[in-house]
C-alpha positions in Angstrom: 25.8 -14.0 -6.3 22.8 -11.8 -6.9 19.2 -12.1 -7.5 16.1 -13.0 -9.3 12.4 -14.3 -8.8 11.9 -15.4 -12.8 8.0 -15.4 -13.8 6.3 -16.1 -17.0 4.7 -13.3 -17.0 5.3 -9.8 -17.5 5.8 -8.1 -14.0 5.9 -4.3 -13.1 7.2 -3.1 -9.9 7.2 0.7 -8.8 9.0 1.4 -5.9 9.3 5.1 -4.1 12.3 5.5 -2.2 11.9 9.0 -1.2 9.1 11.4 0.3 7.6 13.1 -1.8 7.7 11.0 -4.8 4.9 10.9 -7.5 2.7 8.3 -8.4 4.8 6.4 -11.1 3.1 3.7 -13.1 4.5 1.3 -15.9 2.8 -0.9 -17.7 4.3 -4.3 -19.1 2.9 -5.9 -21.9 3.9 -10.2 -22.2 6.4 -10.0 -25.6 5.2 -13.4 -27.0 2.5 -15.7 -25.6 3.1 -19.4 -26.2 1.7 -21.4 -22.7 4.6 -23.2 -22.0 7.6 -23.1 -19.6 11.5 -23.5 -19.7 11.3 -26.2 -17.2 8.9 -29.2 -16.8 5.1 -28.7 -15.9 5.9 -28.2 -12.0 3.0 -29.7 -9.8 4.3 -27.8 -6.6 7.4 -25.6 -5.4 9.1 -28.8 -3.4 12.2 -29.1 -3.4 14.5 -30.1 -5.5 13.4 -27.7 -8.3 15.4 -26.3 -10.8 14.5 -23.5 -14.2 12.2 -20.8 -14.7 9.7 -22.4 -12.8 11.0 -20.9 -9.7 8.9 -18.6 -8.4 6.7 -18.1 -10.7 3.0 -16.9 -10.9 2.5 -20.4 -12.2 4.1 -22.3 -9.4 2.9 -20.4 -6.6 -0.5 -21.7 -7.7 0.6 -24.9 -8.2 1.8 -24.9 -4.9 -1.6 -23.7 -3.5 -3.2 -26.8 -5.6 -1.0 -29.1 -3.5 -2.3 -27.9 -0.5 -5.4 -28.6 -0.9 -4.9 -31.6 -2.3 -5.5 -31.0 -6.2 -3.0 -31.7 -7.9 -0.2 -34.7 -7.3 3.1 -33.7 -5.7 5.1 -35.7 -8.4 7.4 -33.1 -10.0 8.6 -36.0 -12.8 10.3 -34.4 -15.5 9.3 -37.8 -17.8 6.1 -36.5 -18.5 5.0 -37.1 -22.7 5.3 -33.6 -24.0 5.5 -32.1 -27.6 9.1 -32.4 -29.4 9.9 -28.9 -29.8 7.9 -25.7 -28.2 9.0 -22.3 -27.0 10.0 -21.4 -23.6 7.0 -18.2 -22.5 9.2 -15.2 -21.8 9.9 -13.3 -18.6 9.9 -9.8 -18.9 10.6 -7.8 -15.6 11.0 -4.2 -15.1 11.9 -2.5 -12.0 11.9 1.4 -11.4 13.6 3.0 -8.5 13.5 6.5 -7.6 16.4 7.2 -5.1 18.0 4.0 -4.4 19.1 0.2 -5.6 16.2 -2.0 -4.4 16.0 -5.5 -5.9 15.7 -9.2 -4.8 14.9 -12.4 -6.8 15.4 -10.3 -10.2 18.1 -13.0 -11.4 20.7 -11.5 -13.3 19.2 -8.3 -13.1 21.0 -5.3 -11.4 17.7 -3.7 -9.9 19.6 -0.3 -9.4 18.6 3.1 -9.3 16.1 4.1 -12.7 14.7 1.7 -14.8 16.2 -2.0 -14.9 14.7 -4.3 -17.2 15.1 -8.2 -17.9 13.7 -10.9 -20.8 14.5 -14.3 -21.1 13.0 -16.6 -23.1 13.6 -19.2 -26.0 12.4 -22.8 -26.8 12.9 -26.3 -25.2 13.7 -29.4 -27.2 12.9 -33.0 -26.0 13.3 -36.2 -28.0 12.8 -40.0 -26.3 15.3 -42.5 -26.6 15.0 -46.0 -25.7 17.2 -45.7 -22.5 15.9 -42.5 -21.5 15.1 -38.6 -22.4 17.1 -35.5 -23.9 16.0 -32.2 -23.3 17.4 -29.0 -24.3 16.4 -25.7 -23.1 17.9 -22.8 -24.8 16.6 -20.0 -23.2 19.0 -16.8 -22.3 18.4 -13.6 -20.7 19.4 -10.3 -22.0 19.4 -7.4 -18.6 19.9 -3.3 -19.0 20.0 -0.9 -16.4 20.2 2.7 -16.7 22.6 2.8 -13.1 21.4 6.2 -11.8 23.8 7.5 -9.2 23.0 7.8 -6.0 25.5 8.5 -2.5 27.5 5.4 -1.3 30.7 4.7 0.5 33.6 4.1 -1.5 35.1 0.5 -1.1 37.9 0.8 2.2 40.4 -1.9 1.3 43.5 -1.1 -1.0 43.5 -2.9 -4.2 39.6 -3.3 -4.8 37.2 -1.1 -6.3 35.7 1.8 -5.0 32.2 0.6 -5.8 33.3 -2.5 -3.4 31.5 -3.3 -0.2 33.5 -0.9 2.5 31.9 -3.2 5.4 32.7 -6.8 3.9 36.6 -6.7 4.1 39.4 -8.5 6.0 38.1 -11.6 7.1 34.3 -10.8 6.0 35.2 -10.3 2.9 32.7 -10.7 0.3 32.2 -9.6 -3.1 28.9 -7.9 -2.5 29.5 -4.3 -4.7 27.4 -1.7 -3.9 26.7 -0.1 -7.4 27.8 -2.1 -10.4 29.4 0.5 -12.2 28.8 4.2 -13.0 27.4 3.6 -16.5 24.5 1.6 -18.0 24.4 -2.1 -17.4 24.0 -4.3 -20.6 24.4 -8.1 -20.2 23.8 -11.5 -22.1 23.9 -14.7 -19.8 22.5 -18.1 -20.6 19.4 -17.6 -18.3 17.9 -20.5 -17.6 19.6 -23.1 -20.4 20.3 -26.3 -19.4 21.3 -29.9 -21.4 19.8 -33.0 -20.1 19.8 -36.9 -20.6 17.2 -38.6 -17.9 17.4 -42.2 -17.8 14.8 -44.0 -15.7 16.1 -43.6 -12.5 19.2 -40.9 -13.0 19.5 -37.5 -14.9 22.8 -35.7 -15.9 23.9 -33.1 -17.7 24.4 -29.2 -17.6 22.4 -26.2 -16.8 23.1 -22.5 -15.8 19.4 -22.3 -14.9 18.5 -21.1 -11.5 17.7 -24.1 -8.3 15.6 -23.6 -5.2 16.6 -25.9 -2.1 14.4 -25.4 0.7 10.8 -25.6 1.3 10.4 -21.3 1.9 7.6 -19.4 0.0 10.1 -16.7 -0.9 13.1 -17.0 1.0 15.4 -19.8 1.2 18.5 -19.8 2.6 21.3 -22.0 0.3 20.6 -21.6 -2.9 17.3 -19.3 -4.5 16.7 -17.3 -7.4 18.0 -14.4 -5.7 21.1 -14.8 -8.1 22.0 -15.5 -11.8 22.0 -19.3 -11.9 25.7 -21.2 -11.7 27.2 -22.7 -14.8 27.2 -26.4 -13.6 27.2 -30.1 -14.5 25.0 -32.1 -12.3 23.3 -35.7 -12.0 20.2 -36.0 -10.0 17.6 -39.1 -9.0 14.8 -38.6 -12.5 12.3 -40.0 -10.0 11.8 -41.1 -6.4 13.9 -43.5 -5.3 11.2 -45.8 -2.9 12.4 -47.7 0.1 10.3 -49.7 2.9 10.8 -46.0 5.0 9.8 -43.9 2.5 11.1 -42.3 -0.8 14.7 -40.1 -1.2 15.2 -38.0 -3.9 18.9 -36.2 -4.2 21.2 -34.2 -6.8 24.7 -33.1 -7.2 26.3 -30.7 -8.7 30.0 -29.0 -9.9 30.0 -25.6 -10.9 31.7 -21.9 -11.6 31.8 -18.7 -9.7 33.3 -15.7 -11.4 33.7 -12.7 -9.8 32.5 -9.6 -10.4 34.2 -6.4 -12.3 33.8 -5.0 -9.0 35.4 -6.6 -6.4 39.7 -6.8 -7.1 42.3 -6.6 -9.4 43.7 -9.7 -8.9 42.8 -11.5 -11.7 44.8 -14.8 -10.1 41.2 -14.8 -7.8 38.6 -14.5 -10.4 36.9 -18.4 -10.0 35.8 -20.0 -6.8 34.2 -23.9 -7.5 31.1 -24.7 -5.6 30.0 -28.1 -4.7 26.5 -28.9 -4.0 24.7 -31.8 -2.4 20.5 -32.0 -1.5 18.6 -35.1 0.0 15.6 -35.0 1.0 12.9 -37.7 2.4 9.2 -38.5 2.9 8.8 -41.0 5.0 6.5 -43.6 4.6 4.6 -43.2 7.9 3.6 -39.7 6.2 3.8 -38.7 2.8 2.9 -35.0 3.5 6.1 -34.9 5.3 9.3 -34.0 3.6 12.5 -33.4 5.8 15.9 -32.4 3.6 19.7 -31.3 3.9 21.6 -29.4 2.3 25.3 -28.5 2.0 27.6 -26.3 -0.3 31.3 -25.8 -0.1 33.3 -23.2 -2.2 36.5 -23.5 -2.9 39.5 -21.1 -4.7 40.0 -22.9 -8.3 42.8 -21.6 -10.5 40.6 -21.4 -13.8 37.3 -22.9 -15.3 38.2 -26.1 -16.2 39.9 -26.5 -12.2 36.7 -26.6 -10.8 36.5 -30.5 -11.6 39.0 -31.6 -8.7 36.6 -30.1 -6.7 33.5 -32.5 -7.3 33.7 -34.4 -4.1 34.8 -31.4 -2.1 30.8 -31.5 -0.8 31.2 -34.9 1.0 35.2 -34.7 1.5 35.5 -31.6 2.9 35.4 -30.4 6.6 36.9 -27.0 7.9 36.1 -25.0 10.9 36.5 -21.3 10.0 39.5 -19.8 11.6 39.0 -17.6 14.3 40.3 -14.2 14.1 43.2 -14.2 16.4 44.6 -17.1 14.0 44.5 -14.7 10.4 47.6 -12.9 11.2 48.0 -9.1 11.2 46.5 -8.5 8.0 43.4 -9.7 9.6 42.6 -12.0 6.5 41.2 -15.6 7.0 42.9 -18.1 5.2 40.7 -20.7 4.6 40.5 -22.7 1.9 36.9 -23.1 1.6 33.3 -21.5 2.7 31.0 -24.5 4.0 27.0 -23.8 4.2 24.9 -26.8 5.7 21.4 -26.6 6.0 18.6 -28.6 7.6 14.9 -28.4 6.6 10.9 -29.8 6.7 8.0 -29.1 4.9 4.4 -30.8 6.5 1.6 -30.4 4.2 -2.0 -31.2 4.9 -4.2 -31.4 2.1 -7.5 -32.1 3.7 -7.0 -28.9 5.9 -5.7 -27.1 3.3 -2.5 -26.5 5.6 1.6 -26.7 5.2 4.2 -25.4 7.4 7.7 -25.5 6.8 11.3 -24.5 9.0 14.5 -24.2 7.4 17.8 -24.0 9.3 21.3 -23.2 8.5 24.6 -22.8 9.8 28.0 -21.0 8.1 30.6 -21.5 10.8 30.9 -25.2 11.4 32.4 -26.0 15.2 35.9 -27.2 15.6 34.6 -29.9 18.0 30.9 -31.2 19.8 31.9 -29.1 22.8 32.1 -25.6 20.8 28.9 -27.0 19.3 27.0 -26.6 22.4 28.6 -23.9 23.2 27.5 -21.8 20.9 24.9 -23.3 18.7 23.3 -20.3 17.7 26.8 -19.0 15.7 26.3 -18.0 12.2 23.0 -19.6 11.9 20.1 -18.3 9.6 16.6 -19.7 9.9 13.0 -19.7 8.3 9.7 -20.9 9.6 6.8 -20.1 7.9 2.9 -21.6 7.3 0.3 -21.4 4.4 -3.5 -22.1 4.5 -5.8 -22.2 1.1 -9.2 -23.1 0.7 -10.8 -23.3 -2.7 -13.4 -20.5 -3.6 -15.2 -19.2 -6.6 -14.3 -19.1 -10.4 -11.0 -21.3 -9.6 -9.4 -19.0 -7.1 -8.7 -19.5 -3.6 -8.9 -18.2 -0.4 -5.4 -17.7 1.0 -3.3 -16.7 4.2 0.4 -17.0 4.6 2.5 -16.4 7.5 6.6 -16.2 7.1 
């Protein structure tokens, strides 16, 4: 997995790596300027989301509406929109002087000299009487020139030298360091998806990116920090309301394919990963939304054998092994990796206020005991808070803390 922070607007980023280094300025012009989106008019960055709304210029404001309690948090993708109408391109463009500096770039290899991504393309929708079907076909095309720079070569036999020399044996992880030593060209789906949303449920397929977790710019499961995963999926179209509040929940099958980077072992190449998000806002306080998440990735022998995996998200428990139990090679032999993560978001629109904490665990314990134990093992966490008051000319006053 990799990274990307997709915007509907052009975006230029200089970074200078080195001392010494000259004032560099580049100037991105927006390729075509239709005012729509590849996703659904997003009222807020809550969670679930899904498409190229992530963490754009866009959303980020329409989270700051939210806030202060002007605009509805309803992120209903039902709402009566034109048939046919193009999807507003991204274009991002990255320079880097000495080093590889990216994040939330999507597809795009951010490495060293100029990196540059587009995606954009148009978004079909057509009612039925038992529900909605929306298309989005919009792919991204990435280049990056892939300067050198120093590195250590990969340390285990077998993989590639541009392989991560630290994440081996039982760490192992295909996290290259340089994607190559020539130009990076590549042509991905982006953020297409297929949908059919019925009242209540919505199904189909996507490759477009999904942010779980209530974080401003990092979250800790699954972000635009990476090319989205090839999926199918079913979700809840709308709230589901209860006497104790309202539940909304997806689910999802997809691919991972490693990189050209990693091994030559070709028997290796696809992982399945099986994802499940609830969250809740209870009805004592609707500014309060309190979610889990879970993934669980497991070896699959091809495409297609990712489907006997579907379930592996709710069926599926195991400890990781510890490392006296890997044999000499030092090499886990697990079957899957589990991520589980716990999370609230606590808005106050009348103060103009939200806070949020995410929390998240890889290792899961072999029993309560080692729980308490060691509770702190393999855990990630986020906290952060936002305050925005309305000012002049439609902008706002803002602070954020994370």
């Amino acid at each position: 997995m990799r990274k990307s922070f997709a915007t509907p607007r052009a975006i230029a980023r200089h970074r200078a790596d080195a001392p010494g280094w000259r004032r560099h300025v580049h100037l991105l012009v927006l390729l075509l300027g239709a005012m729509s989106g590849a996703a659904s008019p997003l009222h807020a960055q809550v969670v679930p989301g899904s498409g190229a709304e992530i963490g754009t210029i866009s959303a980020d404001r329409a989270r700051v509406r939210q806030i202060t309690g002007a605009a509805p948090e309803s992120t209903s993708t039902m709402d009566s929109l034109p048939r046919l109408r193009p999807v507003l391109p991204t274009v991002r463009y990255t320079w880097n002087s000495d080093l590889p500096n990216g994040g939330n770039d999507g597809a795009l290899w951010a490495g060293r000299g100029a990196n540059v991504g587009i995606t954009g393309g148009v978004d079909y929708r057509r009612s039925f009487t038992r529900g909605l079907l929306r298309v989005v076909v919009a792919p991204e095309v990435d280049y990056s020139h892939n300067d050198p720079f120093p590195l250590f070569g990969g340390r285990q036999p077998g993989r590639s030298a541009f392989s991560s020399p630290w994440h081996i044996g039982q760490s192992s992880a295909d996290l290259p360091l340089r994607f190559g030593d020539v130009p990076v060209r590549t042509i991905g789906l982006g953020q297409s998806s297929l949908t059919f949303a019925m009242p209540r449920v919505a199904f189909g397929a996507s490759a477009a990116n999904e942010w779980w977790g209530p974080a401003l710019r990092n979250t800790l499961l699954l972000s635009n920090n990476a090319a989205g995963v090839p999926r199918l999926f079913a979700r809840t179209a709308r709230p589901l309301r209860t006497r104790v509040g309202e539940f909304e929940g997806r689910t999802f099958i997809g691919a991972l394919t490693e990189s050209p980077f990693f091994d030559r072992n070709s028997s290796n190449d696809i992982r399945s990963l099986s994802g499940l998000l609830v969250t809740w806002r209870p009805t004592i306080d609707s500014g309060l939304t309190i979610g889990l998440s879970r993934l669980v990735m497991a070896r699959a022998s091809s495409g297609a054998g990712v489907l006997p995996h579907l379930l592996d998200v709710v069926l599926q428990y195991e400890p990781i092994q510890p490392e006296a139990d890997t044999g000499s090679t030092g090499q886990s032999y697990q079957h899957t990796d589990q991520l589980f993560s716990l999370f609230a978001r606590w808005v106050f629109p009348q103060s103009g206020f939200e806070t949020y904490v995410e929390w998240s665990r890889m290792e899961l314990p072999r029993s309560i005991s080692e729980y308490l134990e060691v509770p702190q093992s393999t855990q990630g966490y986020t906290i952060g808070l936002q305050y925005a008051q309305p000012h002049r000319h439609q902008s706002y006053f803002r602070l954020r803390a994370k």
